[in-house]
N, C-alpha and C positions, 0 to 999 in steps of 0.2 A: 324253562331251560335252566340249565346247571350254572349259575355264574361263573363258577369257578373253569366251566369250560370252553376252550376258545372254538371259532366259527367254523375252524376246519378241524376239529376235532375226527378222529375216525375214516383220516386218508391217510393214506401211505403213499411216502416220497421217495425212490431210489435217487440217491445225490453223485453224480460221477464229478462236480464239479470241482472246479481250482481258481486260482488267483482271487479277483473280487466279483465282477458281471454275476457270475453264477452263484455262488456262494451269498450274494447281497439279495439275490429271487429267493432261492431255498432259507433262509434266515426269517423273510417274513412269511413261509409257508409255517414255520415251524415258531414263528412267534405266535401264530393265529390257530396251533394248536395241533399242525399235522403231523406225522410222526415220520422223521425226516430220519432218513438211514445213511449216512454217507458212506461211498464204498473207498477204501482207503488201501494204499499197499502197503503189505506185509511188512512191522517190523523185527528185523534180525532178533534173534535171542541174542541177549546179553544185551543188546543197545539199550541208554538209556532211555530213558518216557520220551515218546515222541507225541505232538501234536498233530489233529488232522491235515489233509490239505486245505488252505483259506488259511484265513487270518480269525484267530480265535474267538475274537469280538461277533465275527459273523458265524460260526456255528456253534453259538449260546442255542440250548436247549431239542439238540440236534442228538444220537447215537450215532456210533461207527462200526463197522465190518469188516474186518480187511481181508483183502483178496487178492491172486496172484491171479491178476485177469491173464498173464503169459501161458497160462496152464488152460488144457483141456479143461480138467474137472474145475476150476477157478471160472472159466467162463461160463460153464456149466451151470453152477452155484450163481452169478450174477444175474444170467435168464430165469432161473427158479423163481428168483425174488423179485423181480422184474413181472413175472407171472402174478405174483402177488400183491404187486405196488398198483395203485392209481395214476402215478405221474413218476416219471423219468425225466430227472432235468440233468445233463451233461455240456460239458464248453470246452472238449478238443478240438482240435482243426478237422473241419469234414472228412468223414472217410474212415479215420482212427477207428470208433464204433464199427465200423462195417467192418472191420479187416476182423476186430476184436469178435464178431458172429453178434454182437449188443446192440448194432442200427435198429432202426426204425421199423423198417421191414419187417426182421427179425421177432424183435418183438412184440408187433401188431398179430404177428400170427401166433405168438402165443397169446396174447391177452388182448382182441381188438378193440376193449374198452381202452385201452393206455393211451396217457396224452402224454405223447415225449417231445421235450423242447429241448431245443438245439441251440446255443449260443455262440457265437466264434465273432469272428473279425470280418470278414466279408461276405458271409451267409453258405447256403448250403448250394447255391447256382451259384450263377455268371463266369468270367474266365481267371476271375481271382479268388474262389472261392479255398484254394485250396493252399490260399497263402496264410501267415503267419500275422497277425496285430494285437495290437496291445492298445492299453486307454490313449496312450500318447501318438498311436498311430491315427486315430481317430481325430485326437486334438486337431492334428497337423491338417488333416485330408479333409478334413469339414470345413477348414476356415474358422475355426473356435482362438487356433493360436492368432491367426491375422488378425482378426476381430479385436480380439484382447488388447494387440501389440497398437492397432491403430489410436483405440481407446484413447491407453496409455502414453500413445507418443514414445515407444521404442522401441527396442528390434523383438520379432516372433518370440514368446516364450512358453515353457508348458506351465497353468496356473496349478502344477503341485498338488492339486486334488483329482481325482480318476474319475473326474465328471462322468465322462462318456460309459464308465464302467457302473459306475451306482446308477445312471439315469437308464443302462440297455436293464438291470436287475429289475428296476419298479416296468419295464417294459413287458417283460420277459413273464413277473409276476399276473400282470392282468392280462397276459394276452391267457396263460391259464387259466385263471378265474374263467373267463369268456365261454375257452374250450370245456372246463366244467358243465357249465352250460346248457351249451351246445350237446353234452353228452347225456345228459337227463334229459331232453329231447330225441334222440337221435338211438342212444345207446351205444353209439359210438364214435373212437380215442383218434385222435389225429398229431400228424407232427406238426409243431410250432417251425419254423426257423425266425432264431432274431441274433440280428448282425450288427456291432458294434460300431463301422459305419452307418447303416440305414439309422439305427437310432437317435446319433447324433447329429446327423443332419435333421431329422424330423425335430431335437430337441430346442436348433437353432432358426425354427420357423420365421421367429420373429424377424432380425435382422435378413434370413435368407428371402423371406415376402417381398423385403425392400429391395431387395436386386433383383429379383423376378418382377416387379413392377416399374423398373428403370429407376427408382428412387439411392438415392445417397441413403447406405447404412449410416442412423442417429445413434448413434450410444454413448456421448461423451457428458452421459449425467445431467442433460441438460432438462429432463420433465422430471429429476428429483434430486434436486442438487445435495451437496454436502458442506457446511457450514463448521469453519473453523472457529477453534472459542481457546480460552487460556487454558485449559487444561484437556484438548480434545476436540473431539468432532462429533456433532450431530446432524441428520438428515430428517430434513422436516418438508413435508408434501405440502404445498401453498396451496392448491386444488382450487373449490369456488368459493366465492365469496363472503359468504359463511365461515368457511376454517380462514379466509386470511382476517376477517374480524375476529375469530378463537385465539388466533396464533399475536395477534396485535396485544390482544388483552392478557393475555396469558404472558408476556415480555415485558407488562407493562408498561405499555404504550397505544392504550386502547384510542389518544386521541389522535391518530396517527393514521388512521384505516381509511381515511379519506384522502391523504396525503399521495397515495401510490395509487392511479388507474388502471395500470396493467402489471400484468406478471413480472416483466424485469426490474421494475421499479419496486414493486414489492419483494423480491427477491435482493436487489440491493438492502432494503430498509431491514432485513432480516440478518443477512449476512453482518449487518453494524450492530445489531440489538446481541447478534450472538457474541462477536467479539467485546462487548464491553460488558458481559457476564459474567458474573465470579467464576460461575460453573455450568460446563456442557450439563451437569448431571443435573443440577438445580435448575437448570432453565429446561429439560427435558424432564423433570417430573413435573412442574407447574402447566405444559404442554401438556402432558396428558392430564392433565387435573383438571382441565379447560375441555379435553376431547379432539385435543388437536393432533393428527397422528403423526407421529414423529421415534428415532429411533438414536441414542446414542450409541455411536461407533465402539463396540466392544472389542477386546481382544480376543483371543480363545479362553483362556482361562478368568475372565470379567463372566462371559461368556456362559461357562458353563458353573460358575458359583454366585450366576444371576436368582436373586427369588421367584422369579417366574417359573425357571426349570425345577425348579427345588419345589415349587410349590406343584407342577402338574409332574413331578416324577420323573423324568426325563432321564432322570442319571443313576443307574442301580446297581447292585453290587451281586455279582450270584460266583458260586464256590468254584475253583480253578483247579484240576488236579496239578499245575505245575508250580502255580504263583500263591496257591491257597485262595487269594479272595482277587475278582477282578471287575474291574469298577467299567461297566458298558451304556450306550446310548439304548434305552428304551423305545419300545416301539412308539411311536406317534398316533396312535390308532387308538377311538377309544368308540368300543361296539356300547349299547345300553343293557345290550344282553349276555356277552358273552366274553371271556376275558382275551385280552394282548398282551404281549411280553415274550419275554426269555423263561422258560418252564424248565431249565436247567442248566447245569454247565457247558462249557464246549469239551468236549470231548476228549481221550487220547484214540490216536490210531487204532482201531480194533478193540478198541476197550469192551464193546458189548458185543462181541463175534460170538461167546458162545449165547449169549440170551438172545440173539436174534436168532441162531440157527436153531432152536429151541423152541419160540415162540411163535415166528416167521413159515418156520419149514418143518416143523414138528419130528426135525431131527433128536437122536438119544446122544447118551453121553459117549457112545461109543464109537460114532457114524463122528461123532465132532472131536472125540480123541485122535481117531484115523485122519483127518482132516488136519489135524493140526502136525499129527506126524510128517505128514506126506508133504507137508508145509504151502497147501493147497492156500489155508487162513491161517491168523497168527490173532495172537490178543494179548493186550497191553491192560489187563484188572487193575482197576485205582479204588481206593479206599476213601472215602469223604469224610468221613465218622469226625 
């Protein structure tokens, strides 16, 4: 096999998607090699360089086409390509697609291998299907924010990361894989629906198990505590007693490991060993230098200028038609055979309209002049040189 090629090499992705859920699926489609088309709307002549929809970070290594899906021959042109894609993944509110002639339906009968996934806020049934949510709808409606708030000891808040949205994408991604599958068995493409509620309740199993089995939700850090020191915090896992012999020695205080019989006692002894350290960092290298596993409390930017990332790669730079160079989180994924990553820039809106209609639909130049007349597509060419 070609190292240089990743695992999904050789599928075609049609991307209607926006905001992050859907754009965070199609990112690792197209980290792993697939050739992800986003279909984008038309922009104006004279505007200046527009980026796709999503957030640029997530459609690294993606192309765009942009379309006046409002138009007959605009939707016309989406089906064509649809005809020719593997996988359709879009994240309007249910229905949008159908009105658009682009559902499910629609395009099963043109292509019934197609596996189209559906992403939205409360899926594609029930009697809310047809409502509007976002990550923070989910926070709320899951019990993610109460959770949190109780934790914390304060009132409901949103914790500022679109949990619910990145955790429906890694959903959303394998329930593809799966359907892949299924379709080399089968030889036939089915609809996914994943719903940004269902996700994140399924995400919150843990603590939700505990009220499904009458027990008190535990989450207030107490099976891995966090340990204050003079210059910071580190979190070190007592576990058995083995690591709390690691963790004694490694503090130097190996004659000590008989002094504590049980976890809060030991946990005390720890919590003093850390406060009277010069350093959270110096007493969490000699921790792992012992094998004890333990984690000092980073910031974001500790974080991400830790040698760990630097040393597996994590943080990489690929060329930007708007900022010139933009520094993105790496895929995590590492095959022995085939490569992962970002295999380009993120895009401008319709930047590759005519090479798709060219390569895709074996359209001419003159089929895609009229096209651009009629202002059916539009394209935004960028230079990287």
């Amino acid at each position: 096999m070609n190292p240089a090629a990743g695992a999904l090499t050789g599928l075609r992705v049609l991307d209607f998607t926006q905001v992050v859920a859907g754009p965070y699926c199609t990112r690792i489609l197209a980290d792993l090699g697939a050739d992800v088309i986003k279909v984008d709307k038309p922009v104006p002549a004279g505007s200046k360089a527009a980026p796709p929809s999503g957030p640029p970070p997530l459609n690294v290594g993606k192309r765009s086409i942009a379309i006046d899906t409002r138009t007959g021959e605009g939707r016309a042109l989406a089906r064509a390509l649809a005809a020719k894609s593997d996988i359709v993944v879009e994240n309007f509110r249910p229905g949008v697609m159908k009105q658009l002639g682009l559902g499910y339906e629609e395009m099963r009968d043109l292509r019934p291998e197609i596996i189209y996934c559906s992403i939205s806020g409360f899926g594609q049934t029930g009697s809310r299907s047809g409502e509007r949510a976002y990550g923070s709808t989910a926070h709320a409606m899951t019990g993610l924010m109460s959770i949190l708030a109780n934790a914390a000891g304060v009132a409901p808040f949103n914790p500022g990361i679109t949990i619910t949205d990145i955790v429906t994408g890694l959903y959303a991604f394998g329930a593809i894989g799966a359907a892949l599958h299924q379709r080399r068995q089968t030889g036939c493409g089915q609809h996914i629906d994943v719903a940004l509620l269902d996700t994140g309740l399924a995400f919150l199993y843990e603590p939700m198990q505990q009220v499904l089995e009458g027990k008190q939700i535990s989450l207030d850090g107490r099976r891995t505590p966090i340990y204050k020191g003079k210059d910071g915090y580190v979190v070190i896992s007592t576990g058995e007693f083995e690591n709390w012999q690691r963790i004694a020695m490694a503090l130097g205080h190996a004659d000590a490991v008989n002094d504590a019989t049980d976890e809060m006692s030991r946990r005390k002894l720890i919590a003093q060993w850390i406060s009277e350290a010069d350093s959270v960092h110096t007493a969490g290298a000699r921790l792992t230098q012992e094998n004890a596993p333990c984690g000092v409390v980073l910031n974001p930017e500790q974080a991400l200028a830790h040698p760990y990332y630097q040393e597996k790669g994590m943080i990489v730079e690929v060329p930007d038609p708007l900022q010139g160079r933009l520094p993105v989180i790496n895929s995590p994924l590492r095959f022995s055979d085939s490569a992962a990553g970002p295999t380009g820039p993120a895009p401008l809106a319709g930047q590759h309209t005519s090479a798709i209609l060219r390569e895709v639909l074996e359209y001419g130049d003159k089929e895609i002049a009229r096209l651009m007349e009629t202002e059916a597509v539009s394209e935004q060419p960028v230079d990287l040189s």
